[in-house]
C-alpha positions in Angstrom: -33.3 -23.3 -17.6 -37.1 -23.0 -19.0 -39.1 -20.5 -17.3 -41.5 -21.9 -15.0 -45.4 -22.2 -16.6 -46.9 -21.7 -12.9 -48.1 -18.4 -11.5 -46.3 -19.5 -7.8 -43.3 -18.0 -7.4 -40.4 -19.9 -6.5 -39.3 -19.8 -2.8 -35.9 -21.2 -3.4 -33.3 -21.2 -5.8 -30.4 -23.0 -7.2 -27.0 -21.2 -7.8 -27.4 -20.4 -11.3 -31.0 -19.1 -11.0 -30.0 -17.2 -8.3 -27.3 -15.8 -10.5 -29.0 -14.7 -13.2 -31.6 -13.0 -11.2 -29.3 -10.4 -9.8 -27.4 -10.2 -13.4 -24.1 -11.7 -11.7 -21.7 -14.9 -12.1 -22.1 -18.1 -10.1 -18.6 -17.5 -9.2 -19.7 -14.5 -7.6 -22.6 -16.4 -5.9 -20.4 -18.6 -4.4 -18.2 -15.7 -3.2 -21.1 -14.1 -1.4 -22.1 -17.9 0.0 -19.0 -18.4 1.3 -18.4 -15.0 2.7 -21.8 -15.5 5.0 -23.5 -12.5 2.5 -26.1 -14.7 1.2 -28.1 -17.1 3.8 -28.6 -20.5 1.7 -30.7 -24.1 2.7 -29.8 -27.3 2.1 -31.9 -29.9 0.8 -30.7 -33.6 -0.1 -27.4 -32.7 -1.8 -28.2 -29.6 -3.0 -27.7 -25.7 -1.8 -30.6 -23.1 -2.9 -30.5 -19.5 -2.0 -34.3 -18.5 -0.7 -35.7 -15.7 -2.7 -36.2 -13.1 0.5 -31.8 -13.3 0.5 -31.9 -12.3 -3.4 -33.8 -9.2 -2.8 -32.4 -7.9 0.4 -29.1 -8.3 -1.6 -30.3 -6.5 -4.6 -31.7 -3.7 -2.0 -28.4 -3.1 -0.5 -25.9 -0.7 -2.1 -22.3 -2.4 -3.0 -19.4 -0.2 -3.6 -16.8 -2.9 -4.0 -16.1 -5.7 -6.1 -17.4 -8.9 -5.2 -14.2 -10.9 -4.5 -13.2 -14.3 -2.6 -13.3 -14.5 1.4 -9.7 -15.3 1.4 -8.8 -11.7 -0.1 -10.7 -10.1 2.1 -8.2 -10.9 4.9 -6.1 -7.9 5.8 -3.7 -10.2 7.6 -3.0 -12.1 4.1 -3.3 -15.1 6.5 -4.6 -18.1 5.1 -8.0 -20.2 6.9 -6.3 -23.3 5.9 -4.3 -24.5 8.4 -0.5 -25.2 7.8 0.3 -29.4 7.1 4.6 -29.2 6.6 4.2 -32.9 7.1 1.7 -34.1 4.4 2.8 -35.4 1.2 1.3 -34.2 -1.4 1.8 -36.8 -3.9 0.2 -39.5 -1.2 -3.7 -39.7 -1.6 -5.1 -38.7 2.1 -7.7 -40.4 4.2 -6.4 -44.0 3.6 -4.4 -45.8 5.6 -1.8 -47.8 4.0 -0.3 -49.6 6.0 -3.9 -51.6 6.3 -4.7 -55.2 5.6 -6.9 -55.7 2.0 -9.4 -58.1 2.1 
């Protein structure tokens, strides 16, 4: 992305901005999204990270590796909950069995 030619600085920004400001992956961004470590808005379809959230996290000290909310589970327990009765070759959300018009 082109730097920006205005003296404003940005309030918001967009995953890989956001990214490359604290000299990590957008994996990782999404990691700490996910995980409730970075606060993020929503606007129309897309998800920015304010600029206040990049700097607190940059402030803070992180020992550990930034890994998926999943791992962090000590359980090993999954959030997704268990479906023995879905079929995975069957597309979901349709019904079948419904008249086309």
């Amino acid at each position: 992305m082109k730097p920006r030619k205005t003296s404003t600085p940005r309030l918001l920004h967009s995953r890989r901005d956001a990214a490359d400001i604290l000299g990590i992956s957008i994996r990782a961004i999404d990691y700490l999204i996910a995980s409730q470590q970075l606060a993020t808005r929503v606007i129309g379809r897309r998800r920015l990270i304010p600029d206040g959230e990049l700097t607190k996290y940059a402030r803070r000290d992180h020992p550990g590796p930034i890994i998926p909310p999943e791992s962090r589970r000590a359980s090993g327990a999954s959030s997704r909950p268990e479906h023995n009765d879905v079929d995975p070759h069957k597309p979901q959300g349709r019904d079948d069995d419904r008249e086309t018009l």
